[in-house]
DRENPA-886560 format. One record per residue (C-alpha): residue number from 1; residue in one letter; x negated, y negated, z. Coordinates in pm, 1 decimal. Example, Ala and Ser with C-alpha at 12.3 -4.5 7.8 and 13.67 -1.06 7.14 Angstrom:
2
num, residuo, X, Y, Z
1, A, -1230.0, 450.0, 780.0
2, S, -1367.0, 106.0, 714.0
//
This chain:
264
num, residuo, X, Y, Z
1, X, -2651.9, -369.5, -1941.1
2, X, -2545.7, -672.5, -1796.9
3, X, -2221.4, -525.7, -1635.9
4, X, -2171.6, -255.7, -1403.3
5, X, -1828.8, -295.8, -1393.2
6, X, -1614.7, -375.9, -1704.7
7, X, -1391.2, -683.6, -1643.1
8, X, -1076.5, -527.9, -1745.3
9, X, -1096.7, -323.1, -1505.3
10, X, -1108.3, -572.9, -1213.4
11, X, -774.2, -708.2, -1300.4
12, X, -601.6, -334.0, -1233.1
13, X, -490.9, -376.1, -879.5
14, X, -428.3, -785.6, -1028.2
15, X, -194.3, -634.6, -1268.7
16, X, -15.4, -443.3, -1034.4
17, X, 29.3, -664.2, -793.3
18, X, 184.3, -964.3, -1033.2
19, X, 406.8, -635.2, -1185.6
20, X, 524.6, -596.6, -852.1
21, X, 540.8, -998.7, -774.6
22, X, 769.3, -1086.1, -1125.8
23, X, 1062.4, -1024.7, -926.7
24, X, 1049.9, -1263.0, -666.6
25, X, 1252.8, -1484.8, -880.8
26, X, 1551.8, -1589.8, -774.1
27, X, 1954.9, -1598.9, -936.9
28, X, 2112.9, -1813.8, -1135.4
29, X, 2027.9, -1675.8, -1536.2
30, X, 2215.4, -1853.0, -1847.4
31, X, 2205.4, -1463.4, -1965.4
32, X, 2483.0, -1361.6, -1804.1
33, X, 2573.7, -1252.3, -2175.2
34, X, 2355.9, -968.3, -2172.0
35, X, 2526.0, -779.6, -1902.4
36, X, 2863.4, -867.7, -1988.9
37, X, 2801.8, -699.7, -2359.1
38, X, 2633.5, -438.1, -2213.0
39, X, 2950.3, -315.4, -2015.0
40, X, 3188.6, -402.6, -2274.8
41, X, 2980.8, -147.9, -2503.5
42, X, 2973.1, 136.8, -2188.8
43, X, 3332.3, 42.4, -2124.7
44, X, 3459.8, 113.8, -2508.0
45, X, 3334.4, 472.4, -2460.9
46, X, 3470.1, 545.0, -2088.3
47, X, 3788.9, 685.5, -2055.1
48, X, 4044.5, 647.7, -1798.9
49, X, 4081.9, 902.3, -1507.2
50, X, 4345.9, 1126.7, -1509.9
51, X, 4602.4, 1096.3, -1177.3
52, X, 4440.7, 1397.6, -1040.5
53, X, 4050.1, 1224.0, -1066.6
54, X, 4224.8, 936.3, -821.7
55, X, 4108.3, 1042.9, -501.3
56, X, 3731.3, 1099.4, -680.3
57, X, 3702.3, 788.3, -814.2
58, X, 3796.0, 580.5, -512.3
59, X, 3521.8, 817.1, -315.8
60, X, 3248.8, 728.2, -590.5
61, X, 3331.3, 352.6, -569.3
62, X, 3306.9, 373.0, -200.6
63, X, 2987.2, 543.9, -219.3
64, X, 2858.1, 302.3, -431.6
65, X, 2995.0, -20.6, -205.8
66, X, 2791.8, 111.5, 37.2
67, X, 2513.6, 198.5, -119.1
68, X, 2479.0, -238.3, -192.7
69, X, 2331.7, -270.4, 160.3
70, X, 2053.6, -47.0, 48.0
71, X, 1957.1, -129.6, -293.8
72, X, 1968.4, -522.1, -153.3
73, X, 1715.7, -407.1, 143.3
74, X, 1502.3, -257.3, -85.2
75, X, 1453.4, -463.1, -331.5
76, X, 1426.8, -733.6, -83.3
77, X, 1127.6, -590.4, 49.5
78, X, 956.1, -401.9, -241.7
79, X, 1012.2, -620.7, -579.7
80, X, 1253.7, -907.5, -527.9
81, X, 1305.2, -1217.2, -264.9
82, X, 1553.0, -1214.5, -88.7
83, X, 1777.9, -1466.3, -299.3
84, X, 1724.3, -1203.4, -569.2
85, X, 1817.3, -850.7, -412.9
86, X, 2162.9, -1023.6, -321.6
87, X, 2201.8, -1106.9, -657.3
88, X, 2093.6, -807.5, -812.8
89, X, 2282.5, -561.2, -583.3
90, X, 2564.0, -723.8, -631.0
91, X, 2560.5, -699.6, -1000.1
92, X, 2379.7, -324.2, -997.6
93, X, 2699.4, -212.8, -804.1
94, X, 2962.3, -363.9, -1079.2
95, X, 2742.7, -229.4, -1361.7
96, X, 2781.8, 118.3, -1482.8
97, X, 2478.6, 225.3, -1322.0
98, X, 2499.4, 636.0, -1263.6
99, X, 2435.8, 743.7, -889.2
100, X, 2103.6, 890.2, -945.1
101, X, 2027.1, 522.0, -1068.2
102, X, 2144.1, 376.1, -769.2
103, X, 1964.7, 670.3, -543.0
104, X, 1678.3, 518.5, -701.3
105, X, 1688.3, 133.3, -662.3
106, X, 1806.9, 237.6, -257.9
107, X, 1419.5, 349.5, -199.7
108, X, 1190.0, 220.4, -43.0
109, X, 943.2, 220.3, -330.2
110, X, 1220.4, 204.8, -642.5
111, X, 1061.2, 338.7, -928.0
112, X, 1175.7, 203.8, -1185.3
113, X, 981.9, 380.9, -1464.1
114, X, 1163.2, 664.5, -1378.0
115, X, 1524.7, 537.4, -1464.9
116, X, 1705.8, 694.5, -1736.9
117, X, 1734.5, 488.9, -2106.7
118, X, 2118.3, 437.0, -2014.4
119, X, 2008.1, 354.9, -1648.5
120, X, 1744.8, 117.3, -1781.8
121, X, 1964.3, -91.0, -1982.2
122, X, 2211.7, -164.2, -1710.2
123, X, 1889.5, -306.8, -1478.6
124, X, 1804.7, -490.5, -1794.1
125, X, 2101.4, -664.9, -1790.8
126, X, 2152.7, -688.4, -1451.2
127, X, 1796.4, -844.2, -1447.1
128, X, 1898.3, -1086.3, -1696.8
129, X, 2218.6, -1214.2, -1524.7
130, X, 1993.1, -1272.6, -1200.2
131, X, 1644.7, -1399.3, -1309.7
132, X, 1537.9, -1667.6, -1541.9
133, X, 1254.2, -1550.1, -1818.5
134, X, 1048.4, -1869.6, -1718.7
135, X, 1047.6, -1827.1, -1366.0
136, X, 770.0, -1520.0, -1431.7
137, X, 527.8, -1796.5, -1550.6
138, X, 434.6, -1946.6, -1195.1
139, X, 432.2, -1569.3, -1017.4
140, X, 254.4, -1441.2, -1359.5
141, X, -19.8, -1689.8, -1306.9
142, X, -64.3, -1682.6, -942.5
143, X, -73.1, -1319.5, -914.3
144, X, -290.6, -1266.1, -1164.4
145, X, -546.4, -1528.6, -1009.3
146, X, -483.8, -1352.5, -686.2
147, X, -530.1, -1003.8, -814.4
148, X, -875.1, -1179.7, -970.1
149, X, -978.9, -1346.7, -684.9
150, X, -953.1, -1053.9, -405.1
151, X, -1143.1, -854.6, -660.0
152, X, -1444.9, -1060.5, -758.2
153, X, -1436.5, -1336.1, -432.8
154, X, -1334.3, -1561.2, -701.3
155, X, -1169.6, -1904.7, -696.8
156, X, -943.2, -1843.2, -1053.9
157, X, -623.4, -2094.9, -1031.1
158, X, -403.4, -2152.3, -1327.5
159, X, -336.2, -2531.9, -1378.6
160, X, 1.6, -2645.9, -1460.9
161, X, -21.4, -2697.5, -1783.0
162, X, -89.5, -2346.7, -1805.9
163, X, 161.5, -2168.5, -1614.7
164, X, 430.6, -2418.1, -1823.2
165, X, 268.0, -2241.2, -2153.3
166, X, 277.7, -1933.3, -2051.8
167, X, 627.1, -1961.6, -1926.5
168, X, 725.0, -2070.3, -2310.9
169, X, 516.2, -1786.6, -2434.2
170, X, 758.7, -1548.5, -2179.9
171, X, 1040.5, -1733.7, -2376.3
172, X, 933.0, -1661.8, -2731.0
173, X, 813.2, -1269.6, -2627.4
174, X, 1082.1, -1158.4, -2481.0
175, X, 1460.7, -1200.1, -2515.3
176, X, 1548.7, -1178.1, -2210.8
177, X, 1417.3, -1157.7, -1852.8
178, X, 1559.3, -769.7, -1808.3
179, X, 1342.0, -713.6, -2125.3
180, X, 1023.9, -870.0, -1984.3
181, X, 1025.4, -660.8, -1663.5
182, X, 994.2, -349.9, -1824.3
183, X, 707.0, -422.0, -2002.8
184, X, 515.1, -471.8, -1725.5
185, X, 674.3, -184.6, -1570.7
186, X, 585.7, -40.9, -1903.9
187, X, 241.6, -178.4, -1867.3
188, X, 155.2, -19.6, -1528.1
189, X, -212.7, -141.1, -1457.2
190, X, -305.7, -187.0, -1812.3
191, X, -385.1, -576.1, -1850.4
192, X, -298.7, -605.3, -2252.9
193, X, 61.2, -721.8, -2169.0
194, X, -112.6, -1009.0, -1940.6
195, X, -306.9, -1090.2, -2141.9
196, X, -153.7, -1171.1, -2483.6
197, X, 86.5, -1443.9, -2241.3
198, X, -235.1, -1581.2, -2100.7
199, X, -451.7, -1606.1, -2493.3
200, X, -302.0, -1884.5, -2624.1
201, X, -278.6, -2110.9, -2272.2
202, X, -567.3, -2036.2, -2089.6
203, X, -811.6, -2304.1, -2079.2
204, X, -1184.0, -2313.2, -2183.1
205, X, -1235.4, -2402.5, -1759.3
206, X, -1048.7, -2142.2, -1652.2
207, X, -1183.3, -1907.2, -1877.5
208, X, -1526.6, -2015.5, -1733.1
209, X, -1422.8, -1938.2, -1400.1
210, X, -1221.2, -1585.1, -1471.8
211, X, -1521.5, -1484.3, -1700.7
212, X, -1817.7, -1651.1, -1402.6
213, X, -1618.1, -1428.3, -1157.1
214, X, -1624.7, -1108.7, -1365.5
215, X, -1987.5, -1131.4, -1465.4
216, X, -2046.3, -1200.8, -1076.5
217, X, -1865.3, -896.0, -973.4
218, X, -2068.0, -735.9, -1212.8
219, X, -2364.0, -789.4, -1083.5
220, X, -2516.9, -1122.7, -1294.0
221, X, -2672.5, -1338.0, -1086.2
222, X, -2629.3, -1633.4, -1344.8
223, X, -2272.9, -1582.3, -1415.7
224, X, -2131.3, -1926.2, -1441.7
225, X, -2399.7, -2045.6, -1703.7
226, X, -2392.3, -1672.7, -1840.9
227, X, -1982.2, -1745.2, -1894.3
228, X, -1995.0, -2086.8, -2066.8
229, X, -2240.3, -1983.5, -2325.2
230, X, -1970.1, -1672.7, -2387.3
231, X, -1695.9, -1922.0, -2404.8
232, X, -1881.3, -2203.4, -2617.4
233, X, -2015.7, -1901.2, -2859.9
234, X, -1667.6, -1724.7, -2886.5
235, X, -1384.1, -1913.0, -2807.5
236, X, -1109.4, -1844.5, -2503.0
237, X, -895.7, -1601.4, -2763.3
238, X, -1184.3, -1379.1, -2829.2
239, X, -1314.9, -1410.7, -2495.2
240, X, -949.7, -1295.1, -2336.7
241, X, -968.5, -1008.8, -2653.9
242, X, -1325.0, -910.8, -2524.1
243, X, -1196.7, -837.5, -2180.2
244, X, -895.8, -704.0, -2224.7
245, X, -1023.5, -408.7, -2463.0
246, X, -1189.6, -59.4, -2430.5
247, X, -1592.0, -91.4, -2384.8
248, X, -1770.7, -18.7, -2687.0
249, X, -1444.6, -194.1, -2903.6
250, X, -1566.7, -471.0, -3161.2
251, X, -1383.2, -703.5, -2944.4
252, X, -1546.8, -581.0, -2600.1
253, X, -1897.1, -557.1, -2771.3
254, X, -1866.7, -915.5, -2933.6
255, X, -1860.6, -1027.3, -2497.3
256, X, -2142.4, -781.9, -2438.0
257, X, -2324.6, -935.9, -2714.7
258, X, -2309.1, -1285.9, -2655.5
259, X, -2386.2, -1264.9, -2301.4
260, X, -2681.7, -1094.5, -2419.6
261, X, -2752.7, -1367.1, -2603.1
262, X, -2706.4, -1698.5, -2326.1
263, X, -3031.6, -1863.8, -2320.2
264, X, -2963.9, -1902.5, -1932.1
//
């Protein structure tokens, strides 16, 4: 067998680092739409507090003002930049985000997975207001290389042409920037997410390279001629397919098969 370690699985701790780097973005969203509906709907369903609630409420919103500090610390130094925690805990705070929600973004290590659906949607939208979609492409790309590279010892870089495509496949996938968090949240360390943004922009070069430094990692002494026969015989799509999937899968066996095959 030509690999002792399946490719997919180098890109785990890849995946989990650019999951964990998609927030660095920064404010300044045209979404700003998303939250605003989102509270209108809460807000149509909320009633007012009675005079005798008062002195509750005022504690609650208290609680939560200074809560701010903390979900801006931590998402400063866990998921976002800077620029983007003071966005985001600003917006988190005027949302209708329950306690235990905010309890959750004030960790250390928020967990976002862990959120409740009515929880969720307010990050969503809070997300939205403070990130741009397309700003994922450049961290997407880098962090992926990076997760690739520490991995295999690997040189994978993304040119710009690529990172621009896969910042208009973020576009079309995803209607807004809240949405494409969670599905990498959603995604944990499995690489399918990644990789249907990177199919249609990744280059026959750089698939060379990502493919040279899995079949290296694996073991193949002649990975970089092993890699462009794979690429020449199958194309990048079925390539990406091949790595992404399950071993013993058509689409991992078709990889298997034509590296088997390189007349190198």
């Amino acid at each position: 067998m030509l690999l002792r370690t399946k490719p997919s699985r180098i890109l785990s701790s890849g995946v989990l680092v650019m999951s964990l780097a998609l927030f660095a973005a920064g404010c300044g969203s045209d979404e700003k739409a998303v939250i605003s509906s989102s509270k209108n709907a809460n807000s149509a369903t909320s009633t007012t507090p009675a005079d005798g609630d008062t002195t509750t409420t005022k504690k609650s919103a208290t609680k939560r003002g200074e809560k701010k500090q903390k979900v801006e610390d931590s998402l400063g130094n866990s998921l976002v930049g800077a620029d983007g925690a003071a966005c985001i805990s600003s917006a988190v705070i005027d949302s209708n985000i329950s306690d235990a929600g905010l309890d959750i973004l004030s960790t250390s290590d928020p967990k976002l997975d862990t959120l409740s659906s009515s929880d969720r949607r307010e990050v969503v939208a809070v997300f939205a207001q403070c990130i741009k979609t397309a700003d994922f492409a450049p961290l997407l790309t880098e962090s992926f290389a990076k997760g690739v590279n520490n991995s295999t010892g690997g040189t994978l870089a993304f040119t710009s042409d690529e990172t621009s495509c896969v910042a208009q496949e973020l576009d079309s996938n995803y209607p807004s920037s809240g949405e494409a968090i969670f599905a990498f949240v959603d995604a944990g360390e499995d690489p399918t997410v990644v990789f249907d943004l990177l199919r249609p922009c990744m280059s026959e070069p750089t698939a060379i390279e990502f493919l040279t430094a899995s079949f290296a990692k694996g073991g193949l002494t002649n990975a970089e001629c092993v890699a462009t026969s794979v690429v020449a015989a199958l194309g990048v799509p079925a390539v990406i397919d091949g790595l992404a999937a399950d071993k013993g899968t058509p689409a991992s066996d078709a990889v298997s098969t034509a590296a088997s095959s390189a007349a190198c």
